[in-house]
N, C-alpha and C positions, 0 to 999 in steps of 0.2 A: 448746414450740416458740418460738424464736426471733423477734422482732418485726420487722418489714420495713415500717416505715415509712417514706415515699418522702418525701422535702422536697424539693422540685422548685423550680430557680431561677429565679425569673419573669425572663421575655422572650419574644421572641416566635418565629418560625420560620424559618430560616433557608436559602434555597435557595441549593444550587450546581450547576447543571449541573442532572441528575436528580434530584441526592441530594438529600432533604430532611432538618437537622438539629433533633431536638427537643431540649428544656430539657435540664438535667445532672438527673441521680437519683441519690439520695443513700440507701442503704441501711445499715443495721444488722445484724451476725451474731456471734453469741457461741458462743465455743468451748464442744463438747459438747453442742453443743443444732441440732434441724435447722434449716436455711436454706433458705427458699423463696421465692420471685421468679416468679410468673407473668406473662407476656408477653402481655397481651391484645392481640387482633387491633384491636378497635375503636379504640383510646388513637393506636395508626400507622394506620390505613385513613384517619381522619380529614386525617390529615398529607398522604396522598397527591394530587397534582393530580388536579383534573376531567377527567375521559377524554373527549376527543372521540368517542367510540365512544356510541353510545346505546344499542345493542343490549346492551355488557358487563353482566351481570346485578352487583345492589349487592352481594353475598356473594362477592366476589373472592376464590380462595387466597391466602392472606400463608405466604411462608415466611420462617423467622428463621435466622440465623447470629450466636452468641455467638462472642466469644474476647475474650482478657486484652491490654490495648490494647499494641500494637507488637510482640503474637505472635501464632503463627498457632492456638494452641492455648488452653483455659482453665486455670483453674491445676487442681493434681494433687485438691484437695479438691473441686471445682465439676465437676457434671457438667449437659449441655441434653439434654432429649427434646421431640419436636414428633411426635407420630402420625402427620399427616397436616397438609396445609395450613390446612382445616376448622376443625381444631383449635388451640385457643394452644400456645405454648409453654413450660415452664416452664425456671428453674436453680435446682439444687437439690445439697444437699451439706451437709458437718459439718466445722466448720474444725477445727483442732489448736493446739495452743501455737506451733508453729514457723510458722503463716498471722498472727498477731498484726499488725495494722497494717493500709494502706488499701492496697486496689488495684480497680486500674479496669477495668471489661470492657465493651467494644464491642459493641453490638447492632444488625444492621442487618434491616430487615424489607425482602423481596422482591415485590411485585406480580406474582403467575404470570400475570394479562392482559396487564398495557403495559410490564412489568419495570424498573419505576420500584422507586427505595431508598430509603427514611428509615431515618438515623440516629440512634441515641440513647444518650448515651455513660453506665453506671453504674458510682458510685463504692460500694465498699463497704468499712464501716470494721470489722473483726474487734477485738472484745475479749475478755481472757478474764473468765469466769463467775466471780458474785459469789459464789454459792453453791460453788464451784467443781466439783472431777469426781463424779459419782456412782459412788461403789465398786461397788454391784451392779447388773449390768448382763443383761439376757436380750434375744439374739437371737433373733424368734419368724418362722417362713418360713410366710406363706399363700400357698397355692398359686390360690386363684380370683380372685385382682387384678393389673392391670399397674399399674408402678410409677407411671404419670401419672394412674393412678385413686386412688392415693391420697394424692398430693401436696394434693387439695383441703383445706381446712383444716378443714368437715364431716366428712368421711371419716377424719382422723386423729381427729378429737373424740371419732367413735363406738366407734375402736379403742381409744381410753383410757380410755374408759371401761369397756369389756369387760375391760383388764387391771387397771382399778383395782378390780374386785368379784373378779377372782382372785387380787388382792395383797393386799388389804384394807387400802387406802390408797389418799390420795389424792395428788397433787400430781406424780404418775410424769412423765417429760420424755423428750421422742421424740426420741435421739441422734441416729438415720438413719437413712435410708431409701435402699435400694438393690437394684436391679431383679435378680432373678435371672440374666441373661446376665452382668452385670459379673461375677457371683461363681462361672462358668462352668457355666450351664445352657444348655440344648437349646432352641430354637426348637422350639417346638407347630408341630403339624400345623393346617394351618388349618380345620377340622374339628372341631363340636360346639362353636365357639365356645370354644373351651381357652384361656387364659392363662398369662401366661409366670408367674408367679409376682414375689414381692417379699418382701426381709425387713425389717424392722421392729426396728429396735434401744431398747429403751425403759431408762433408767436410772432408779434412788431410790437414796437414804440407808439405806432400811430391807431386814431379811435377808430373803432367799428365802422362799419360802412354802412349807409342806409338797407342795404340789400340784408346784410345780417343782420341787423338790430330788427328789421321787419320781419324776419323767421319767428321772434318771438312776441308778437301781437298777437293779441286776446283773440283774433278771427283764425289767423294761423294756429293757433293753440288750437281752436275746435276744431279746426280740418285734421288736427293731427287726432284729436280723440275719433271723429270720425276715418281713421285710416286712410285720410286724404293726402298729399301733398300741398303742402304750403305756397301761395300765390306770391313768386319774387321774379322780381327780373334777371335774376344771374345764374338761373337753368344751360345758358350757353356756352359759357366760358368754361365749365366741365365736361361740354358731349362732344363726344359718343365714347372719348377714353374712357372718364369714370362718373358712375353713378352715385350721384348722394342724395342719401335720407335724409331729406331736411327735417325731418321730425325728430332726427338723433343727433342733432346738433349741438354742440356744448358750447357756451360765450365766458370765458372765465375772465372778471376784469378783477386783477389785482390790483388796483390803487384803491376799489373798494373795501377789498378784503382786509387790506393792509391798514384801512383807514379806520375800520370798526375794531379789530383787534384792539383789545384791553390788557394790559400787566393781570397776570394771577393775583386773588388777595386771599394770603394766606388765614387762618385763623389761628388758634389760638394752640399751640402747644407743635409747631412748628417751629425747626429750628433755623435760624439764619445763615444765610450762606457760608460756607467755610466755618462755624462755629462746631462747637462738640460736644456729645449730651453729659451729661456727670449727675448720674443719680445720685440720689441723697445717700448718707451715709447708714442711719437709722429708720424705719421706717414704722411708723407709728402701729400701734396697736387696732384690732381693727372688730367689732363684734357682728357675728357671725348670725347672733338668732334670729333676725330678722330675716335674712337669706334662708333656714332652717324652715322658719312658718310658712316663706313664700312658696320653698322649693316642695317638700311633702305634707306639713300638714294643710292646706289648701287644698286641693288633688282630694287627702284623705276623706276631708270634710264634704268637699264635694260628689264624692263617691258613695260615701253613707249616707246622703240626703238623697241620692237616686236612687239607693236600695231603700229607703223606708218608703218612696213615693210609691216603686213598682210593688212594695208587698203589700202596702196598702189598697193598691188597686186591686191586685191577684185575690187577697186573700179578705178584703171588709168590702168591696164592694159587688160580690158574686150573689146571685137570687136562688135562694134555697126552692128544694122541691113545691114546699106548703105556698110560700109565696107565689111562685110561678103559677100553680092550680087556681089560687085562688083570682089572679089578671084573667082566666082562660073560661071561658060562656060556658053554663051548663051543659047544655046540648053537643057541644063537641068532648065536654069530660066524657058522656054519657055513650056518645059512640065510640070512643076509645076505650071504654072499661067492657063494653060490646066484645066489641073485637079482640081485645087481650083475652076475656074467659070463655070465649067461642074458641079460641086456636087454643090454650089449655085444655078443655074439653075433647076437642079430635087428637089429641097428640096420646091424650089418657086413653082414649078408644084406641087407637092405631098401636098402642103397646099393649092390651090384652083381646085383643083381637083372635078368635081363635076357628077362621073357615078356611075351607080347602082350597089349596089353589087353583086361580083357572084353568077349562080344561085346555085353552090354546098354548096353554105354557107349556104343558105335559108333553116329551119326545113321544110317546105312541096313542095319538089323537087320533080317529079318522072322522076327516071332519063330513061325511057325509051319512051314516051309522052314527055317531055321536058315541060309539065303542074307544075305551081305553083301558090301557094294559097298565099293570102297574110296575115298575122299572122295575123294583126291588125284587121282583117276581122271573126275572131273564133267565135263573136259571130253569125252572120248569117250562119256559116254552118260549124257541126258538122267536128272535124278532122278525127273524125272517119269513117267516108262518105268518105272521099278520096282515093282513092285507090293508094297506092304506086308504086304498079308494076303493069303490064298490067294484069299478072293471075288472080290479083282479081278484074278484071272488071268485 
């Protein structure tokens, strides 16, 4: 692990406004090896003004906000986790070749009481490793820790020590540490106390051990499609602290990566390093009509070849009346010409049709006299006078 020893610039504390600003910190992180920065509550609570409040209990929430000073973000290698207010916070991350040099990141810590700020600006200076990269490298994923449970530096002490009795060596160096969401796990259900998980990146100088090289054998490999755990002997050197997926194991050996890696070959209108492009001065003449036939008339051509095909279908390949008659059996013409001047026929009838209407239609029926009155007739005699049924005669 990486050293983070703080050289703090003596002075004293500087208020502006709310904000209070603490001393500058000066931080050390060496490529390939992890970087951790915890954010103690107590270091800012002190910084904060006396609350005129008495009743505010001494255990305030402090929240933090890290970013890379003049942006709103940290850099791509640096990541912050904080639980909860309760809790510190830490930054944590594995620089690269290409983070090489000093950059600054802004820490401001929040008062969840009187929402008061202290500032405190950290520098940190990346170099690379004297020892430089460890070629073999295993990513190991337990599942029962969250990623702020193991940033303590007890906690990593006791993991490397579990991997140094399964390596059978000493001196292994913790790349990184990165929480299973980043590398796109599932939120646990908040139930049974479950953990999101974390993996564990640990590199040496020295080959794999039997135990890990046999995680990834052809019979292990199927136990792992079937949802099984992989049959090894170094199940012990991890329990009952931490639990690993052997099925999520990663083996990264860079002497091979290193070994197949190829120079780029460039091709042809690429320029040479440090050289510089100089277009031509004149640029030649260039005819266009071949561009012209490809771009519309093509398209046009092919458009008016599918309208002549669809009119020709619409319009030369349809079966006229006589035609059709004549594909069709006599005996079905014969009932159909039936049927068409029999429903001509009643349709003639039903328009000069000229009998009385039924008498059930007539409002003064009685239907047992077979007597009816005729409506048009109401003024000379009462409908009330008629008797409908014989009872009331």
């Amino acid at each position: 692990m990486s050293s983070t020893n703080a050289c703090s610039k003596p002075g004293l504390l500087f208020r502006w406004g709310l904000t209070v600003n603490l001393p500058v910190l000066n931080l050390h992180a060496v490529v390939g090896e992890i970087f951790i920065h915890e954010l103690e509550k107590e270091g800012f609570k002190d910084a904060f003004p006396p609350s005129m409040d008495q009743n505010e209990p001494s255990d305030a929430p402090v929240t933090f906000h890290a970013n890379l000073l003049h942006h709103p973000d940290l850099p791509r290698w640096l990541r912050y986790i904080q639980r909860t207010p309760y809790q510190p916070g830490y930054l944590y991350g594995s620089a690269t070749k290409q983070d090489v040099g000093k950059q600054t990141i802004e820490v401001k810590a929040y008062n969840r009481y009187t929402y008061e700020t202290v500032r405190q600006t950290v520098n940190i200076s990346i170099v690379k490793s004297s020892e430089g990269e460890m070629p073999y490298q295993a990513d190991f994923f337990v599942k029962n820790w969250d990623v702020e449970e193991v940033l303590p530096t007890d906690v990593q002490e006791l993991f490397q020590q579990a991997v140094d009795s399964m390596w059978e060596q000493e001196g292994l160096t913790v790349i990184n540490i990165t929480s299973a969401l980043d590398r796109g796990g599932r939120v646990p259900l908040p139930i049974e106390n479950r953990k999101e998980g974390v993996y564990i990146k640990v590199g040496s100088k020295d080959l794999f051990t039997e135990c890990l090289t046999k995680t990834k054998s052809p019979d292990n490999l199927y136990r792992c499609k079937l949802q099984q755990q992989p049959v090894i002997t170094c199940y012990d050197s991890f329990r009952p602290q931490f639990q690993i997926d052997w099925c999520n194991l990663t083996l990264i050996d860079l002497t091979r990566i290193n070994a197949t890696e190829t120079m780029p070959i460039y091709g042809d209108g690429v320029l040479e390093e440090g050289s510089e492009f100089n277009p031509p001065d004149v640029a030649p003449d260039r005819m266009f009509l071949c561009d012209f036939f490809l771009t519309f008339l093509l398209p046009f051509l092919l458009g008016l070849l599918l309208a002549v095909i669809l009119a020709y279908i619409m319009c030369c390949r349809r079966e006229g009346v006589q035609k059709r008659d004549m594909k069709t059996s006599d005996i079905q013409m014969v009932h159909h010409h039936t049927v068409h001047d029999n429903t001509e026929e009643l349709r003639q009838m039903a328009s000069t049709r000229n009998v009385p209407r039924p008498l059930s239609t007539l409002p003064m029926f009685n239907i047992r006299t077979g007597e009816r009155t005729n409506p048009m007739q109401s003024g000379h005699l009462d409908s009330a006078q008629v008797p409908l049924v014989l009872a009331q005669q």
